[in-house]
C-alpha positions as CSV (number, residue, x, y, z in Angstrom):
1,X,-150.6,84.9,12.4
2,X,-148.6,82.6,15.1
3,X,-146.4,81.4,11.8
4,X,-145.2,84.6,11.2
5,X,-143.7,84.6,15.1
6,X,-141.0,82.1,13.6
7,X,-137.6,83.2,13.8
8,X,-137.1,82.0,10.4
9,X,-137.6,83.2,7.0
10,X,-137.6,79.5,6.0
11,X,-139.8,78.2,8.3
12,X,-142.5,81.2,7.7
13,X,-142.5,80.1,3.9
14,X,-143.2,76.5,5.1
15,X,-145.9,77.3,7.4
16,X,-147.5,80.6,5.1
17,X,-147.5,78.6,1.9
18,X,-150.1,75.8,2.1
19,X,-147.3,73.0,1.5
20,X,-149.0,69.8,2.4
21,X,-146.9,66.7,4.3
22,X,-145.4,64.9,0.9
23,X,-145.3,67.8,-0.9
24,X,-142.3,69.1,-2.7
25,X,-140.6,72.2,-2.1
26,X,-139.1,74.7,-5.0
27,X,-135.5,74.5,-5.1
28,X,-133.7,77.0,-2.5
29,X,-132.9,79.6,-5.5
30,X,-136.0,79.6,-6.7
31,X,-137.6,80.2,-2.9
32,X,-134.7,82.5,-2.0
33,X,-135.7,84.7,-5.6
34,X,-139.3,84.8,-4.2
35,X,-138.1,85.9,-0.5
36,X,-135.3,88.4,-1.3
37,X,-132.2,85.9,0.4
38,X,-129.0,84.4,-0.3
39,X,-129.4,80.6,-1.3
40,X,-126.4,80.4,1.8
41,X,-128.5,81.7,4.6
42,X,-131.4,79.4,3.6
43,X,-129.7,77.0,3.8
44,X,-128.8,77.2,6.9
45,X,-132.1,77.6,7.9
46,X,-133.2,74.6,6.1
47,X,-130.7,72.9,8.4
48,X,-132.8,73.7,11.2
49,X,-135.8,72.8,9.6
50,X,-134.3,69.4,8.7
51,X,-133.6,69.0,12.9
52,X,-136.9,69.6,13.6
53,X,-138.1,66.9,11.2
54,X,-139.8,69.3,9.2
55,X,-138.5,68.7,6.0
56,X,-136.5,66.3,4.4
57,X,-133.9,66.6,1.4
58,X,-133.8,63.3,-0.8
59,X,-131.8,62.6,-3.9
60,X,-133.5,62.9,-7.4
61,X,-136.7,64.6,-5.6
62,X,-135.3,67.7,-3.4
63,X,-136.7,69.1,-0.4
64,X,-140.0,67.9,0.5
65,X,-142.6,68.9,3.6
66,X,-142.9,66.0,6.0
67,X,-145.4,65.7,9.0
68,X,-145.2,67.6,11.8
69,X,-143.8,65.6,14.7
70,X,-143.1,66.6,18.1
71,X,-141.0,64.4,19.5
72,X,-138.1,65.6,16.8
73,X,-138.0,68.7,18.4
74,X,-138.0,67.3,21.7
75,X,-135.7,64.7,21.6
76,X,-132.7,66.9,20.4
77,X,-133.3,69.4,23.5
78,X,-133.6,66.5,25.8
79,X,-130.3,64.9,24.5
80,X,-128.4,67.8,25.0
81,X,-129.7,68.8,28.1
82,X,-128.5,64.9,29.3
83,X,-125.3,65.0,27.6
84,X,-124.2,68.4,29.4
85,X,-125.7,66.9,32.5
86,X,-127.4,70.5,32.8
87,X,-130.6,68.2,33.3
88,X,-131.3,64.5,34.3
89,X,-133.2,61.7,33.2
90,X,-135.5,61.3,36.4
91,X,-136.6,64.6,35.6
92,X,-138.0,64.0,32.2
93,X,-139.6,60.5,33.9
94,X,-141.6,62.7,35.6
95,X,-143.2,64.4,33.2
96,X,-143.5,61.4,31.4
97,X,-145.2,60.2,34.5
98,X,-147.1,62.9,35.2
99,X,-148.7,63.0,31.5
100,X,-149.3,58.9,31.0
101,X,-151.4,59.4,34.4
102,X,-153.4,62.7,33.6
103,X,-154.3,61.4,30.1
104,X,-154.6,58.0,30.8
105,X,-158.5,57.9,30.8
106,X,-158.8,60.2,27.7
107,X,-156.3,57.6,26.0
108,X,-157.9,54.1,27.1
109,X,-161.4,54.9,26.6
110,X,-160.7,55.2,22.9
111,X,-158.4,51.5,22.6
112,X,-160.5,49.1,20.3
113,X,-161.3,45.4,21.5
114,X,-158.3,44.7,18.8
115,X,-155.7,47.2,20.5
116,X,-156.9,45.2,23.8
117,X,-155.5,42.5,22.5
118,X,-152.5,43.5,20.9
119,X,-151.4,45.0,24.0
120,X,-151.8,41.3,25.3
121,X,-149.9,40.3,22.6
122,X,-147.1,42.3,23.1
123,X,-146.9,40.9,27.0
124,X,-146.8,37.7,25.6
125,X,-143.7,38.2,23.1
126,X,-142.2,39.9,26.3
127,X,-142.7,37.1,28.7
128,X,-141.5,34.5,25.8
129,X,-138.0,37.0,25.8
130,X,-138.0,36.5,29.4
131,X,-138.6,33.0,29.7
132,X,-136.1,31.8,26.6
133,X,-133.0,30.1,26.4
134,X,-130.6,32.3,26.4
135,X,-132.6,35.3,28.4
136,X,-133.8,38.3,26.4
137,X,-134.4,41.5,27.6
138,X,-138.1,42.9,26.3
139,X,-136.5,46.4,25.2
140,X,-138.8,47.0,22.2
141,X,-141.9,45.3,23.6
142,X,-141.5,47.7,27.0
143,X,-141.5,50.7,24.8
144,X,-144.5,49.1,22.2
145,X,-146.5,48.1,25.2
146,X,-146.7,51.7,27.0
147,X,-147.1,53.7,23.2
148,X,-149.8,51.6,22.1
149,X,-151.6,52.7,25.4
150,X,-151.8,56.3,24.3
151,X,-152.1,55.1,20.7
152,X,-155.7,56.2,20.1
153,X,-155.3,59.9,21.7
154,X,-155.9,62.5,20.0
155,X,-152.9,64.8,21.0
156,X,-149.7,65.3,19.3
157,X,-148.0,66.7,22.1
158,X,-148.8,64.5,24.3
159,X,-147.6,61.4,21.7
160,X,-144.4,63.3,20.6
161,X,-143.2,63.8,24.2
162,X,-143.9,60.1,24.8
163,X,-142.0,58.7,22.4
164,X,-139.4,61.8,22.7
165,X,-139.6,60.1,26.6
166,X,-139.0,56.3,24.9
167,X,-136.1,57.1,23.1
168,X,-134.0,58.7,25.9
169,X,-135.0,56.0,28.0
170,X,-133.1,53.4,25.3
171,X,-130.1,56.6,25.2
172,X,-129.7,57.0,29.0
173,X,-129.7,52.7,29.4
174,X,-131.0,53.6,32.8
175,X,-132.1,49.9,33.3
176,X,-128.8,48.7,32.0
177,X,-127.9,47.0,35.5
178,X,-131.1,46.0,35.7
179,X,-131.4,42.5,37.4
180,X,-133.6,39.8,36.1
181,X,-136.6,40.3,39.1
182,X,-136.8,43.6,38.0
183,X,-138.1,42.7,34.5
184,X,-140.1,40.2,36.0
185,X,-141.9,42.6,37.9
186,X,-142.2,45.1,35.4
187,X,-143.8,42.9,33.4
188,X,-146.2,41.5,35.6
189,X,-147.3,44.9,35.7
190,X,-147.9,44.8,32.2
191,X,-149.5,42.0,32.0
192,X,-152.4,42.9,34.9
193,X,-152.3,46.2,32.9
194,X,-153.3,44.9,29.7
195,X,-155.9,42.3,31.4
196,X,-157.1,45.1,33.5
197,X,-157.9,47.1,30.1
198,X,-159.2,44.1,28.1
199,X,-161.4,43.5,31.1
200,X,-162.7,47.4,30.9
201,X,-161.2,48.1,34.1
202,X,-160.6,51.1,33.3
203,X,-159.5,52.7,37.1
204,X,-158.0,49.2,38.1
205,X,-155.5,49.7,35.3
206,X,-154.4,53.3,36.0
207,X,-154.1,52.3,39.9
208,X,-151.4,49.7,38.2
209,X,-149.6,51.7,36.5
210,X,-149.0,54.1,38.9
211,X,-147.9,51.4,41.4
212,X,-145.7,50.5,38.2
213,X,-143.8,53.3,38.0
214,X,-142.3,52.7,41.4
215,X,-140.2,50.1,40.2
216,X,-138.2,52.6,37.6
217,X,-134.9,52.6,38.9
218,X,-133.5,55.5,40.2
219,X,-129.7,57.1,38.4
220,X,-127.7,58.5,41.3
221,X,-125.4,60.1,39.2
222,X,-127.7,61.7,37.1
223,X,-130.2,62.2,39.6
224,X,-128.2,64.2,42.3
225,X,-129.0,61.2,44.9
């Protein structure tokens, strides 16, 4: 069985046992009775599960099995891997780039009329930002805008690695010296985007956002340029 390939006694008993997301865990005595180990070495394994968002540990209830979600796992190593600079962020925007545009069909063919006009929605609350008094940058609605395009997929992977991709977007504040044209332009983007969609224009919209992507600015430092 792949669970059995985990490096972890821990982690076996999570994945061998039939423990549902929400359901609660034995306390680490009684598990470490049942699996022959010190309650100190599961612990520290239950640290590591913890990191991977696989459980959680809450007072007056104890350890309980939450849903499996990639972009935990993801986002840690991608962190690191920025913090050392032993990686850099343009780097992982490719991939992100590279996935949005290779699932992009599968993903759009399944957004409701309702999703359609959410996505509208959310362009709207980003122009408003952009057009108040004082000047707001859209951060949230940028990242709400491209998720809810991959909403519908049916993919974990692919979803955990995009928001995994969202969140060190927001950590690297690549778009920190931004200037205001730039948002304009990224969210005209948007905007033709979303009509394109609620339209049914289907290939329109992909050609957009790949002629969107273009305007992500580049991070010399990080980027060896």
């Amino acid at each position: 069985m792949i669970a059995n390939k985990l490096d972890s006694e821990f982690l076996n008993y999570l994945a061998n046992n039939g423990l549902a997301p929400g359901d609660r865990l034995p306390t680490l005595s009684e598990i470490g009775g049942e699996l022959g180990m010190s309650v100190g070495k599961l612990r520290e394994q239950l640290e590591v599960a913890r990191c991977f968002g696989l459980v959680s540990v809450r007072p007056r209830v104890g350890i309980v099995r939450e849903p499996f979600d990639f972009a935990t796992a993801v986002l840690t190593s991608v962190l690191f891997g920025l913090g050392t600079s032993e990686v850099n962020f343009n780097q992982f925007s490719q991939v992100r780039q590279a996935i949005e545009k290779s699932f992009w069909q599968e993903a759009v063919e399944h957004l409701t009329p309702d999703d359609k006009i959410q996505l509208k929605e959310i362009v709207s609350k980003a122009w408003s930002k952009l057009r108040g008094n004082p000047i707001h940058v859209p951060n949230s609605e940028h990242r709400e805008f491209h998720l809810k395009v991959f909403d519908r997929l049916d993919n974990p992977f692919v979803k955990g690695l995009l928001a995994a991709y969202w969140d060190a977007y927001e950590a690297s504040e690549m778009t920190r010296f931004a200037d205001y044209q730039y948002w304009l332009d990224v969210w005209t983007y948007h905007e033709r985007i979303a009509e394109a969609l609620f339209q049914n224009d289907l290939e329109q919209g992909r050609q957009l956002l790949v002629q969107h992507f273009e305007l992500l600015p580049k991070d010399p430092v990080n980027s060896g340029q």
